[in-house]
C-alpha positions as CSV (number, residue, x, y, z in Angstrom):
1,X,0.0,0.0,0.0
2,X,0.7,3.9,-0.8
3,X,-0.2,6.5,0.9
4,X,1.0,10.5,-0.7
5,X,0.6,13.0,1.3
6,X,1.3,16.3,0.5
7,X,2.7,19.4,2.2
8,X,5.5,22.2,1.5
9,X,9.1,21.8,1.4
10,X,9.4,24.1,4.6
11,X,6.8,21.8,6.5
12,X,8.4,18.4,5.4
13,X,10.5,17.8,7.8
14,X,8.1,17.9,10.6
15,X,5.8,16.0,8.5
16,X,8.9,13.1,8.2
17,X,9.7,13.2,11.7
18,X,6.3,12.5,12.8
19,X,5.9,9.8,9.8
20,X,9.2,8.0,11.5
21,X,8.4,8.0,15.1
22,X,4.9,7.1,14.2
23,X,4.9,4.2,11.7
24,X,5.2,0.7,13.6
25,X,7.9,-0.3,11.2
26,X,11.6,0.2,11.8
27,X,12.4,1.3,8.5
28,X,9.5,2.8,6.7
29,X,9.8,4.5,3.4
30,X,9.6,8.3,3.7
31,X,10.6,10.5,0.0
32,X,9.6,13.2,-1.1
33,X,8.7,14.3,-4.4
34,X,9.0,18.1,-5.3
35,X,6.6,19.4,-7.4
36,X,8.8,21.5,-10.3
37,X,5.8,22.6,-12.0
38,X,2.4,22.6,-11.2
39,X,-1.3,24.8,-11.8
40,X,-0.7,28.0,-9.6
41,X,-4.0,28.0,-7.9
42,X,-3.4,24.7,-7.4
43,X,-0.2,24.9,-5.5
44,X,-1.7,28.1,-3.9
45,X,-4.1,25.8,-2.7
46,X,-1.8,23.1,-0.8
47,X,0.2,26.2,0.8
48,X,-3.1,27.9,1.8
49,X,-4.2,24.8,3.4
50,X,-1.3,23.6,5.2
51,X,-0.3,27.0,6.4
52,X,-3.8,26.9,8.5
53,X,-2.4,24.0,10.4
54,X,0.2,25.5,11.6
């Protein structure tokens, strides 16, 4: 099984660090993907929202 999850490059590594000491496995696969391109209201969008979590 997958999961993505998205967030921004600046929130990632509290996003990882939670992943790791979370996950029941030892070694669980954590990457990241940057986006390079993307729709602008789109990636407005993911900012917006993950900005409001903070």
């Amino acid at each position: 099984m997958q999961t993505l999850l998205k967030t921004t490059e600046e929130r990632h590594p509290a996003l990882e660090a939670y992943l790791l000491q979370a996950h029941p496995w030892d070694n669980p696969e954590v990457c990241a993907v940057p986006i390079s391109a993307g729709a602008e209201r789109w990636k407005q969008w993911i900012h917006d929202v993950v900005m409001e979590q903070r």
